[in-house]
C-alpha positions, 0 to 999 in steps of 0.5 A, spaced: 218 552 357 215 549 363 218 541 366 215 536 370 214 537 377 216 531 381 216 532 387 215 538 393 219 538 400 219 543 406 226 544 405 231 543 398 239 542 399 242 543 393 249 540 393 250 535 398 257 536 402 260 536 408 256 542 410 250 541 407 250 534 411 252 537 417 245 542 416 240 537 414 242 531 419 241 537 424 235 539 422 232 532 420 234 530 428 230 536 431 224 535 426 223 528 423 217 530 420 220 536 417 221 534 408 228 535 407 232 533 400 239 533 398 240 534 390 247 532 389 251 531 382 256 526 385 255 518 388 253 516 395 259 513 399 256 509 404 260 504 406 265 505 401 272 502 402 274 509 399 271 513 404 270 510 410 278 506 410 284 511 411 289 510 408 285 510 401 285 517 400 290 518 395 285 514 390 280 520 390 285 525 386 287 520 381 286 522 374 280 517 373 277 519 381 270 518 379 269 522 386 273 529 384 271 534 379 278 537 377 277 544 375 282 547 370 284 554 371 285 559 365 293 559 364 297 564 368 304 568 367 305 567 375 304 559 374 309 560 367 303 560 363 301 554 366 293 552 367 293 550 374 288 544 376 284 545 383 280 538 385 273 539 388 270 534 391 264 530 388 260 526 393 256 526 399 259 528 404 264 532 399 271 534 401 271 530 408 277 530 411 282 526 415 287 532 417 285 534 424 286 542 426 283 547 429 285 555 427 286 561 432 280 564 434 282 571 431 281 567 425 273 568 426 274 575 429 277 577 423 271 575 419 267 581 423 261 577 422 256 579 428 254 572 431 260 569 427 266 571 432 270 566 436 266 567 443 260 565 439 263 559 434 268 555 440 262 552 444 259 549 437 266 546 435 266 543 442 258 541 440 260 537 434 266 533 436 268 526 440 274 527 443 277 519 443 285 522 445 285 523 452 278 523 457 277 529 462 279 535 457 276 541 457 277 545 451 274 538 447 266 534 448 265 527 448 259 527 446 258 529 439 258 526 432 264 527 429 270 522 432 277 525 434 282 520 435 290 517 435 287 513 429 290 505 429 297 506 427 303 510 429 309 509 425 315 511 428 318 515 422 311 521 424 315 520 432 322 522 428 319 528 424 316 531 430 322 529 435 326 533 429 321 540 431 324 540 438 328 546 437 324 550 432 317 555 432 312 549 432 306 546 434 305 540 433 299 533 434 298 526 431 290 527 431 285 525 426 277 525 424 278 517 424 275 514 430 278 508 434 274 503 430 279 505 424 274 508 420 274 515 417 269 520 421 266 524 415 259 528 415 256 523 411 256 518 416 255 521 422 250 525 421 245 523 415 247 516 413 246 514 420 239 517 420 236 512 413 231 511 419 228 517 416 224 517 410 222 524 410 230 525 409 233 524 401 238 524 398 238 524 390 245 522 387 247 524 380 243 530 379 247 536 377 243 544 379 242 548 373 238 553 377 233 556 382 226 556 381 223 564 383 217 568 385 217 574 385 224 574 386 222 568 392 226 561 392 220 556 391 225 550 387 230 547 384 232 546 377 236 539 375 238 534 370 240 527 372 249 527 371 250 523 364 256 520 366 254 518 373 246 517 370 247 515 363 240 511 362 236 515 366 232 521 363 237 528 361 231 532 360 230 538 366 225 537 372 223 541 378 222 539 385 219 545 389 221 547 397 216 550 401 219 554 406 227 554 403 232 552 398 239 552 401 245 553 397 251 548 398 255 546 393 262 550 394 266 555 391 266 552 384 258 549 384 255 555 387 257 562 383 254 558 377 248 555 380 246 563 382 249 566 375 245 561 371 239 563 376 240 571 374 244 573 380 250 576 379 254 581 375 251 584 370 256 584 365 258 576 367 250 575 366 250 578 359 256 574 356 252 568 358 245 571 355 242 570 362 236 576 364 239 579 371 235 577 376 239 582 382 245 585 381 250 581 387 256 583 383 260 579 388 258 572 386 264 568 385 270 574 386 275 574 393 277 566 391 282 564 395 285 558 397 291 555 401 298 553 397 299 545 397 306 542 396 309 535 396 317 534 396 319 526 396 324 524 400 329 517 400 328 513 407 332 508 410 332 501 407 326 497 411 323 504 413 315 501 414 311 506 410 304 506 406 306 505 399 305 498 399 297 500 400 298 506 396 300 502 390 298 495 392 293 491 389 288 489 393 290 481 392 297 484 394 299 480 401 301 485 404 294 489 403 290 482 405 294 482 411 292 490 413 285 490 410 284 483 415 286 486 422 282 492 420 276 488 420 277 485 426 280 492 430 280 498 426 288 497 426 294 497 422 296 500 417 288 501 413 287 506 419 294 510 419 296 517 422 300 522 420 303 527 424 303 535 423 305 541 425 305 548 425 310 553 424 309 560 427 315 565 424 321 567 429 323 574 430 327 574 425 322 571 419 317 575 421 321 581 417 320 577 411 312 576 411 309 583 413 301 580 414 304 576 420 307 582 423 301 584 426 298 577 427 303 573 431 298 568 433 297 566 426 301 559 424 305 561 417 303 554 414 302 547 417 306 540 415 305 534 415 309 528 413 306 522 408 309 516 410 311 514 402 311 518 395 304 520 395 302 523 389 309 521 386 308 513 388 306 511 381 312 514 377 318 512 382 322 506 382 322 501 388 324 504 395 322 506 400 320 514 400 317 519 404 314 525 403 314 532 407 307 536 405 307 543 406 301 548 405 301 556 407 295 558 410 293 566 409 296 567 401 294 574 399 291 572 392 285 572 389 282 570 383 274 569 381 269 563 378 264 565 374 261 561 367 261 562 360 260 560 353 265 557 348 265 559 341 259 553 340 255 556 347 257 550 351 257 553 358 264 552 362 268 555 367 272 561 366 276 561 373 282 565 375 285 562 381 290 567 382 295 563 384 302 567 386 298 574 383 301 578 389 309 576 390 308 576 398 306 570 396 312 566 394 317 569 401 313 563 406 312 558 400 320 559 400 321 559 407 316 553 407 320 549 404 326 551 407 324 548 415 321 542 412 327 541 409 331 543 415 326 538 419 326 531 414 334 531 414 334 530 422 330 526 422 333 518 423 330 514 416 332 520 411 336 518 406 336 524 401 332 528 396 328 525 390 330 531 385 324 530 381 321 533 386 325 539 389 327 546 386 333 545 381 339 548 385 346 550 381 351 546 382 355 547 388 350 551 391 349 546 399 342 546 398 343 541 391 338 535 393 341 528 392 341 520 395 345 520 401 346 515 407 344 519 413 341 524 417 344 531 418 345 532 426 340 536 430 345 541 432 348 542 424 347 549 421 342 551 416 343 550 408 346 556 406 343 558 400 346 563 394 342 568 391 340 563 385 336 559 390 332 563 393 277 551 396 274 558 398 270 565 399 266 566 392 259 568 396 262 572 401 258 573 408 259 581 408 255 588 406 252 588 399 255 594 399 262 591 399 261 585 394 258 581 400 252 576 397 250 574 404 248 576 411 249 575 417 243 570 417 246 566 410 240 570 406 242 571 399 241 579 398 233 582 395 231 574 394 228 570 399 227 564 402 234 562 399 240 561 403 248 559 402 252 554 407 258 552 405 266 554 405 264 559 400 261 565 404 268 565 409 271 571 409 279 571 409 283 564 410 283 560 416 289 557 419 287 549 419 284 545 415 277 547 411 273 541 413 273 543 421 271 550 418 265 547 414 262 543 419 262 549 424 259 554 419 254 547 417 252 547 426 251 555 426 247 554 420 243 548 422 242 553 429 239 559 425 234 555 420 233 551 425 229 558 429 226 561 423 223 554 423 221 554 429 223 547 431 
């Protein structure tokens, strides 16, 4: 059935995410006449209170987020049957983050990607930042689009949380992608919305992939239809709108295996299932997920201890909200532009023992914490006080799981994921050891007043570990809690060999197709030690820099 060809670019984007914004803006700032567009099934986030102000990214994981997708996993016995719920975002600019860290170099070796190792990727992370901390460093630039800094508050409980690391295997900083206005540095505004000069670079919001358009096995175009939930009076029949010289593919770890799947390419036997005629065969296509493990425990603080419940769950009429939003206005400050602190942990000799995959990497933090001034997700469910909580998340766990489409019983199409969360048991020793420290860590600290139960394990009573209200902190020099025997968004594509289930090359080329090319966090291949978001931008400067010279530009 042919559909209406609406429009006909040099080069198509499908999926608008951090990536994605990071290649396009490259390529539009180093060719203005080159016709770029960007399909995303999300809205714009121009502006946007809920973007641009720090201290209102809770509101994106909300179950009414308009701006998260929340894919279900299937039900797993490692989870007691539970099915876990991975948010994805759904926006321009996708998952842009606030959490500043950069992993160790080995991360990229690791890859053995030629053209990827640290040596080639270090000068790009320098390109893409400006670093607002401190003047005169030399392992940071000052010069590119994406802002690092303090941000426009310090609260003195992050001050505690790290004087309470003294003594322990950590690394510590208290940076974020904010600026020193107070706004939140995300790739959206820094490298395409602040090219709206050009008219040769689109953005079509609420439009939802369904597949590639091929010749001869050469991507020419793009299939879509307009979201029903976000465009419900415009048209839902499919459209087409034509590249001329590429389609790049950047719709992340949930978006992309179903974008190909449904383009006939992938495993045949996926395909068959989903009566889809196989285009190539790339078994790999949505295989090796991997993610990193998330856990919030809530604290008591001390009485008038200063947190950001107010604004987490403050309305906006609320005078303590008003009086924040106001000098934010004038000078990026207070509580809207917030910090956090954060911290690395890397095993000592005697951890090392229990975590077998860090004993050949000792450069390689088992998890990173931070400390959320107030009850984060636990906010709107606890009674008035004032609360902290210690996140904590595990950054090389050794499972695996898969996405991939399918048909229900009345042939709608859905998602058949499999996050594989806990599938390999090594996983469960630095989660434990995870909790352990940032529990060591939080009572130290000066405002710690106890453990809210809901939010931690449930200990025997008797045992040292139960948790409870209290009245202060533990000494610094205190022993560790004893415990009893009874206590105790990523790489679907890889870039590797096709030979090994790889999906992509080296240059991002999808395997016996051409014109078609993947950017985004899906092709990593291992876990990286950081937050994602500064992985996504790299892979989207390294991107920019080889369709940049297949160009010609």
């Amino acid at each position: 059935m042919s559909h209406p060809i609406i429009s006909e670019f040099d080069v198509i984007f499908a999926g608008g995410d951090s990536t994605a914004c990071v290649v396009a803006g490259c390529l539009a700032a180093l060719d203005p006449l080159l016709m770029i567009l960007i399909l995303k099934g999300g809205q714009h986030t121009l502006n946007q209170p809920v973007h641009v102000q720090p201290c209102k990214f809770t509101r994106h994981l909300a179950p009414t987020s308009t701006t998260m997708t929340f894919n279900i996993g299937n039900p797993s016995p490692r989870l007691n049957g539970r099915a876990p719920i991975v948010p994805c975002a759904h926006c321009i600019g996708g998952g842009s983050t606030m959490c500043y860290t950069c992993g160790p170099a080995s991360d990229f070796d690791d890859w053995g990607a030629k053209g990827w190792e640290s040596k080639d990727l270090i000068p790009l992370m320098k390109k893409l930042e400006t670093y607002q901390v401190q003047p005169n460093c030399p392992t940071h630039r000052y010069s590119g689009p994406i802002k690092v800094s303090s941000g426009g508050c310090k609260l003195d409980i992050f001050e505690e949380f790290i004087h309470s690391t003294h003594e322990i295997h950590f690394s510590h900083g208290q940076n974020e992608y904010i600026g020193v206005t107070g706004r939140c540095s995300d790739a959206a505004h820094h490298y395409v919305y602040n090219q709206a000069h050009n008219a040769n670079l689109q953005i079509w919001v609420g439009k939802c992939m369904k597949c590639m358009i091929f010749q001869d096995k050469c991507a020419v175009g793009v299939e879509f239809t307009s979201n029903p939930v976000s465009c419900p009076d415009m048209d839902q029949s499919p459209s087409i709108v034509k590249a001329s010289k590429l389609v790049v593919i950047s719709a992340g770890a949930f978006g992309l295996p179903a974008i190909l799947e449904r383009s006939g390419i992938g495993a045949e036997a996926f395909l068959k299932w989903c009566n889809i005629k196989q285009l190539v065969d790339l078994p790999g296509i949505g295989e090796n997920y991997r993610d990193h493990n998330l856990i919030f425990t809530p604290y008591f603080a001390a009485k008038g201890t200063v947190t950001m419940d107010p604004l987490f769950l403050g309305e906006e009429s609320d005078v303590v909200v008003q009086k924040n939003l106001a000098q934010w206005k004038i000078d990026g400050k207070l509580l809207v532009a917030q910090n956090d602190a954060k911290i690395k942990w890397c095993p000592d000799d005697d951890e090392l023992k229990a975590m077998e995959f860090f004993q050949d990497c000792p450069e390689k933090p088992v998890a990173l914490f931070s400390l959320c001034a107030g009850a984060s997700g636990f906010s709107c469910i606890l009674p008035h006080h004032s609360y902290m909580a210690a996140n904590y998340f595990t950054l090389y766990p050794v499972s695996a799981g898969s996405v991939h489409i399918k048909l229900d019983e009345n042939g709608q199409e859905g998602i058949d994921f499999n996050a594989g969360f806990l599938d390999d048991p090594s996983d469960i020793v630095p989660l434990i050891f995870g909790y352990k420290k940032s529990c060591e860590i939080i009572q130290c600290m000066s405002s710690y007043r106890g453990e809210v139960p809901m939010g931690h394990p449930h200990f025997p009573q008797g045992s040292a570990a139960v948790c409870r209200e209290t009245t202060g902190p533990v000494d610094l020099n205190a022993p560790d809690i004893t415990y009893t025997a009874e206590d105790d968004d990523l790489r679907t594509c890889a870039m590797k060999p096709r030979a090994d289930k790889g999906v992509i090359d080296t240059w991002l080329n999808v395997y016996s197709v051409t014109n078609l090319k993947v950017a985004d966090m899906s092709i990593a291949l291992m876990n990286v030690g950081m937050n994602t978001y500064w992985t996504a931008l790299l892979i989207g400067e390294m991107a920019a820099m080889i369709i940049a010279d297949e160009l010609g530009i």
